[in-house]
C-alpha positions in Angstrom: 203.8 183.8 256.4 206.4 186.6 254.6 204.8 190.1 254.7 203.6 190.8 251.4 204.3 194.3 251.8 208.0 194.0 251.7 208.7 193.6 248.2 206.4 196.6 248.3 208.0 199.0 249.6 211.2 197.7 248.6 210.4 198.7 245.5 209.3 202.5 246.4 213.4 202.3 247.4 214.5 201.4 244.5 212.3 203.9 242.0 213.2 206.5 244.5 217.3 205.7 244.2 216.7 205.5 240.5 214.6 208.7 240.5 217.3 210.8 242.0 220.2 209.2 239.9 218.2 210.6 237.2 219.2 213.6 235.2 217.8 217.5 236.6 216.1 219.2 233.6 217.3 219.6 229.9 214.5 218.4 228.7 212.6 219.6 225.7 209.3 221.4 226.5 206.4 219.5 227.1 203.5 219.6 225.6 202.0 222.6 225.0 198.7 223.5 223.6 197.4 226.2 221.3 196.2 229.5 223.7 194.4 232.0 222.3 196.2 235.8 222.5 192.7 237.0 224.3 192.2 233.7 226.0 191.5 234.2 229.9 194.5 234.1 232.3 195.5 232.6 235.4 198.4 234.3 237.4 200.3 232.2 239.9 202.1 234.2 243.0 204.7 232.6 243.5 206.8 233.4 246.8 209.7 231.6 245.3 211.1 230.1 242.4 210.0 226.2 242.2 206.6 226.9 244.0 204.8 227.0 240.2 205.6 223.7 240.0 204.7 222.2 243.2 201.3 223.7 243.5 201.1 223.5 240.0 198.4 220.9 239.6 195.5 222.9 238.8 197.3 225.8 237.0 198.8 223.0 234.3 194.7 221.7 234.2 193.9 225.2 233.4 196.4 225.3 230.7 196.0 222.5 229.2 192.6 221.7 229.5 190.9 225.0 229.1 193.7 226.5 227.1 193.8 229.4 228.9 196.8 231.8 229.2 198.4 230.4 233.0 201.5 233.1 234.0 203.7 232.6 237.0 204.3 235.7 238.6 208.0 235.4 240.4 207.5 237.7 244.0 210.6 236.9 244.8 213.8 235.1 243.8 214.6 233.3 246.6 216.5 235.5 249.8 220.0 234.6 249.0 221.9 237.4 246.6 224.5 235.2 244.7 221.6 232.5 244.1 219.0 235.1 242.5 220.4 235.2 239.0 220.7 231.7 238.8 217.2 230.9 240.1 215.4 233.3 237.9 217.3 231.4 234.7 216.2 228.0 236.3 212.8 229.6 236.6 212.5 230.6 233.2 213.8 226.7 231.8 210.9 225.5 234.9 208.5 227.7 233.1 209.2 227.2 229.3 209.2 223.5 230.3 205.6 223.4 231.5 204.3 226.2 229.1 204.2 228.7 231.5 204.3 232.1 231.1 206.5 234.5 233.7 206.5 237.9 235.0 209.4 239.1 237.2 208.4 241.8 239.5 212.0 243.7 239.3 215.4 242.6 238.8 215.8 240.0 241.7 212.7 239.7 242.9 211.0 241.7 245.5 212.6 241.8 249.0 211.3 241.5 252.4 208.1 240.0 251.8 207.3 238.7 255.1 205.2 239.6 258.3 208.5 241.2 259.9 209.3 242.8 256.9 206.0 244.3 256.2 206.1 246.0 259.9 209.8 247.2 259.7 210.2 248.6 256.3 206.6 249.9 255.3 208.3 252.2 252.6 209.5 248.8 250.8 206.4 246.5 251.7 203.9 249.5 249.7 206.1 249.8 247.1 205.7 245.9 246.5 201.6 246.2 247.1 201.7 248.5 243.9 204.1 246.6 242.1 201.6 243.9 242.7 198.2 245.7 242.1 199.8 247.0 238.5 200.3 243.6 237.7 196.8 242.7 238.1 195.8 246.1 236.9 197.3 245.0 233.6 196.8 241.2 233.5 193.1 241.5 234.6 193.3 237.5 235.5 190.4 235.6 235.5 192.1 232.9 238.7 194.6 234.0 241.0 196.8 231.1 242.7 198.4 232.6 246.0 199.5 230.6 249.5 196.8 230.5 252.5 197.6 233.3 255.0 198.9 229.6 257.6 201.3 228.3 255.0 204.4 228.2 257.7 207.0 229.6 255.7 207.2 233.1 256.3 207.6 233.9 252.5 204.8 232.0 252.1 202.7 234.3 254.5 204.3 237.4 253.5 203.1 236.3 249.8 199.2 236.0 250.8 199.4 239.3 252.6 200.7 241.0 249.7 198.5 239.7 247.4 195.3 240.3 249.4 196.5 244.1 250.1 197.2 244.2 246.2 193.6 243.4 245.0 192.5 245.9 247.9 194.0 248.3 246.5 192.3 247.5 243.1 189.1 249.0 244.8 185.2 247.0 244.4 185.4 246.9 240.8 188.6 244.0 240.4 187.0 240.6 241.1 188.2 237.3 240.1 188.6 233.5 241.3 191.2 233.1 244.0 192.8 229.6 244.7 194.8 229.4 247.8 197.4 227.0 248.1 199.5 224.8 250.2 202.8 223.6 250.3 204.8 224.3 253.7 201.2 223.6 256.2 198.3 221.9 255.5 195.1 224.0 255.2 192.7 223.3 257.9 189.6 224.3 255.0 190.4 223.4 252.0 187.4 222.7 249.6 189.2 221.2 246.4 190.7 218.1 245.9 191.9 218.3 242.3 193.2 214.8 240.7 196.0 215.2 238.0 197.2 212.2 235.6 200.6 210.4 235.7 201.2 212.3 233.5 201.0 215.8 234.6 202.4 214.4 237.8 205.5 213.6 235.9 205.6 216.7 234.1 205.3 218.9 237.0 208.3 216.6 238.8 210.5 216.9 235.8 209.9 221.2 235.5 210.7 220.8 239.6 214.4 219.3 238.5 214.7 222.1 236.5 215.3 223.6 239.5 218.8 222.5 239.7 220.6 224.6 242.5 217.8 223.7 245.2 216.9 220.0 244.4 220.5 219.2 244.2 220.4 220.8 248.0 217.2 218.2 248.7 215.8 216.0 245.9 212.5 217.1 246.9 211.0 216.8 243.3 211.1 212.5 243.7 208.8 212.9 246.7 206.3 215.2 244.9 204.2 211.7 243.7 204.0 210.9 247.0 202.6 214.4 248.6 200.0 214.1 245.9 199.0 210.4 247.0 199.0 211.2 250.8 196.6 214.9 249.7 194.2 211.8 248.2 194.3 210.7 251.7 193.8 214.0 253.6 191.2 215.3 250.9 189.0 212.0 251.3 188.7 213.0 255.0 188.8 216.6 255.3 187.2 218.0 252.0 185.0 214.8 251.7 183.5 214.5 255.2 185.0 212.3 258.0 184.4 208.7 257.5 183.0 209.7 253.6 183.9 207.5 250.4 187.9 208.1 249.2 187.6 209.3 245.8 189.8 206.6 243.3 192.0 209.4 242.6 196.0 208.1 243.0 197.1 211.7 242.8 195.6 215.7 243.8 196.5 218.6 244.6 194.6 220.5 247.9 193.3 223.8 247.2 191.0 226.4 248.3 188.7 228.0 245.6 186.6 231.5 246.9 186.0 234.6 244.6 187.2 237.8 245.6 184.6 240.6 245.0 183.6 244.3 246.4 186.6 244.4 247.7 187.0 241.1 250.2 186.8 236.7 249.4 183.4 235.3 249.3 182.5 231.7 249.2 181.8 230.2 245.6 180.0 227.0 247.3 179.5 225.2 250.3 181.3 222.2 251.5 184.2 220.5 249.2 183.9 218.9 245.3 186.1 216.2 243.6 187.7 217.4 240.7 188.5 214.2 239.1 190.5 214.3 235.6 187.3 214.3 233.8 185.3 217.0 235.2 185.1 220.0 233.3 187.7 222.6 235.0 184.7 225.6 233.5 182.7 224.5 236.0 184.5 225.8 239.1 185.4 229.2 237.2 182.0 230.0 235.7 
């Protein structure tokens, strides 16, 4: 008997050759709803430019299903000097594609923000906790997206610590939701898994090919679909319960949802919840 599963995967080939033939960004904006000028916000850390989309699930959610105001904040702008100019534009296209608001820290993104860097230049790395903590100051968010403090790349790390020293600094009275995210390592706790459509899936893989310079380097935006499917996988088991129903999600996003008040991250609930694309996104954020 022929294996049924060749024709299969023969076709994940061929959509993946066809995906990466296809053209990176230039493409109108998507959809955008109607936000409110007071509506609550949502303020994505971004270590680097293309990380809003790729953890992006639940931000474009919030967006477009609560209408609330979602803002990437760009830490940094990647670590090489001739590329930062030209990321920060494809930023911007990434962001106007999705609806996304932006904040750049300074001109070319903050600098040394990793574990090494925070230890060898502390003039530089407290400079870059205030630049954060007047951010939030001003943008008093409602959710904060950030990496988990294990995300592997050192960026990544450096991202969490700064953000977590930021609100710190803020004293007992800032409080909001924090979301952690992953991307480079798998979270070991998460507690979300967060189902998007086909098509915010394909929304967030065509703002990713607005990132031209790097997805030319590695068409990483054509395997996004797939990350999402396997994070159904790892979510049934990890956030679920071993051995628990899979949810009859195709795509999610992992995340980790506490509150940070009086000064540290408290849990919001016990164990995991489903998000699927019906639930009502208020729920987690009341």
């Amino acid at each position: 008997m022929r294996n049924p599963y060749r024709s299969l995967v023969s076709g994940y080939v061929r959509w993946i050759q066809k995906g990466a033939a296809t053209p990176l960004g230039g493409l109108p904006p998507a959809r955008r709803p109607k936000v409110r000028a007071n509506a609550p916000k949502a303020l994505i850390f971004a270590p680097h430019p293309d990380d809003e989309c790729v953890i992006g699930a639940l931000p474009l959610r919030i967006l477009r299903e609560l209408r609330w105001n979602v803002i990437n904040v760009a830490v940094t702008q990647g670590s090489k000097k001739e590329r930062q100019a030209g990321r920060w534009v494809e930023l911007q296209n990434a962001c106007g594609y999705l609806g996304f608001g932006l904040i750049q820290t300074r001109d070319g993104g903050l600098e040394k923000i990793n574990p090494k860097g925070r230890e060898s230049d502390p003039a530089n790395w407290s400079a870059a906790v205030d630049i954060i903590a007047g951010i939030l100051q001003r943008e008093q968010p409602r959710v904060v997206f950030m990496p988990h403090a294990q995300d592997w790349n050192l960026s990544h790390i450096g991202a969490n610590l700064l953000v977590m020293e930021a609100m710190a600094k803020l004293g007992a009275s800032f409080s909001c939701c924090v979301v952690e995210t992953e991307f480079w390592g798998a979270m070991t706790t998460p507690n979300l898994v967060v189902e998007s459509s086909p098509r915010d899936v394909a929304d967030l893989v065509a703002a990713t090919s607005f990132h031209v310079g790097e997805v030319q380097r590695n068409p990483y935006h054509i395997g996004l679909p797939a990350w999402m499917q396997d994070n159904v996988r790892r979510g049934a088991e990890i956030v679920v319960g071993q051995g628990g129903e899979a949810p009859k999600f195709t795509f999610a996003t992992l995340y980790r949802l506490q509150r940070w008040v009086g000064g540290r991250l408290e849990k919001v609930f016990d164990g995991g919840r489903l998000v699927s694309r019906k639930d009502d996104l208020k729920k987690l954020f009341a």
